[in-house]
C-alpha positions in Angstrom: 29.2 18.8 -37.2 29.3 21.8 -34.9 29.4 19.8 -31.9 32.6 17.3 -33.4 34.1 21.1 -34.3 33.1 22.8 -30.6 34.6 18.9 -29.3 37.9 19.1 -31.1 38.6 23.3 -30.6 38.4 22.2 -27.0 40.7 18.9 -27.3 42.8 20.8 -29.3 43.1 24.0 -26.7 43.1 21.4 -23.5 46.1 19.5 -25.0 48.8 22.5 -25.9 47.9 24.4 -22.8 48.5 21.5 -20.2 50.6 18.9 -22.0 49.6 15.9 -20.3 49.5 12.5 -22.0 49.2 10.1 -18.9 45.5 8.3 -18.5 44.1 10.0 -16.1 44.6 13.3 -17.1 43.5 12.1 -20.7 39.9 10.8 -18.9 39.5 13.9 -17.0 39.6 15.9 -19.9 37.5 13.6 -22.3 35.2 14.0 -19.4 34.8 17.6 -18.9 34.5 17.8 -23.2 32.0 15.6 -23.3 30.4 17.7 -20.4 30.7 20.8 -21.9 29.5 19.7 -25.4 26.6 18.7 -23.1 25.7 21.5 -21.7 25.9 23.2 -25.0 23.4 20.9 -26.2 21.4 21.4 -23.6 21.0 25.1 -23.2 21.0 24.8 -27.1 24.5 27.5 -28.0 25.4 24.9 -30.6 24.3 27.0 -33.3 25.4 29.1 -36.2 25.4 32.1 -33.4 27.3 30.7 -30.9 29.8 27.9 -32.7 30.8 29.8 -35.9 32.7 26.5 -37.7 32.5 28.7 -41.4 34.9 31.0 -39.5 37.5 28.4 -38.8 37.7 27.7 -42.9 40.7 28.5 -45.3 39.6 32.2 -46.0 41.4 32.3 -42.0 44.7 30.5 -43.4 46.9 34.1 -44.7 45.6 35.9 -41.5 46.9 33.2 -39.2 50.0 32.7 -41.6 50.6 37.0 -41.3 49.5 37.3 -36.8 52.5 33.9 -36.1 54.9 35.9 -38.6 54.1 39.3 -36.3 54.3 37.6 -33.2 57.6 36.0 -34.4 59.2 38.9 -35.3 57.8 40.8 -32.1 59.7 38.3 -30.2 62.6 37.7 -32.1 63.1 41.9 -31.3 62.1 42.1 -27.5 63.5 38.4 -26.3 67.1 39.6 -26.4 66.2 42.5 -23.4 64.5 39.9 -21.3 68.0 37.9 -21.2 70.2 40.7 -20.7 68.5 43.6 -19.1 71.4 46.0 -20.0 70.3 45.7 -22.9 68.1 48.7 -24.4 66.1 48.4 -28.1 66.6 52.0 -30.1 65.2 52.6 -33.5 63.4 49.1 -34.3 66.3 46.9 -34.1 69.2 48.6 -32.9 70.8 47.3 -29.4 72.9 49.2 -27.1 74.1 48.7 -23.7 72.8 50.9 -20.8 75.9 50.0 -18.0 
């Protein structure tokens, strides 16, 4: 079970950080999972210690649910400076133009 968890976290992170559907990026990376499962069999990581799957359960769902909300909000407040840098954030979510 912790090796099918360590397998997918890794899919899972592989896929949304590169994006690539074609074959042969979709081989490479079924190759260097498998590898790295591997190793972690071998050097024997795969454990309660060092693959914490009760972690990943649904006591995580309200904190994930509460950090996307914070980094939304974050975002929707600081994206309008970095696409007019005139413009200046004052008292949480006032803007006002520095020209």
């Amino acid at each position: 079970m912790r090796r099918f968890a360590l397998a997918a976290v890794l899919a899972g992170t592989w896929f949304l950080w590169s994006g690539h559907t074609d074959a042969l990026m979709l081989g490479f990376a079924l190759a260097s999972i498998a590898g790295v499962v591997w190793l972690s069999v071998r050097m024997e990581i795969d454990d309660q210690e060092g693959i914490p799957t009760p972690v990943l359960g649904v006591a995580t769902l309200p904190y994930l649910a509460w950090l996307v909300w914070q980094r939304a909000h974050q975002l929707a407040k600081l994206a309008p400076q970095a696409w007019w840098p005139g413009l200046v954030l004052l008292f949480g979510s006032l803007f006002v133009w520095l020209l």
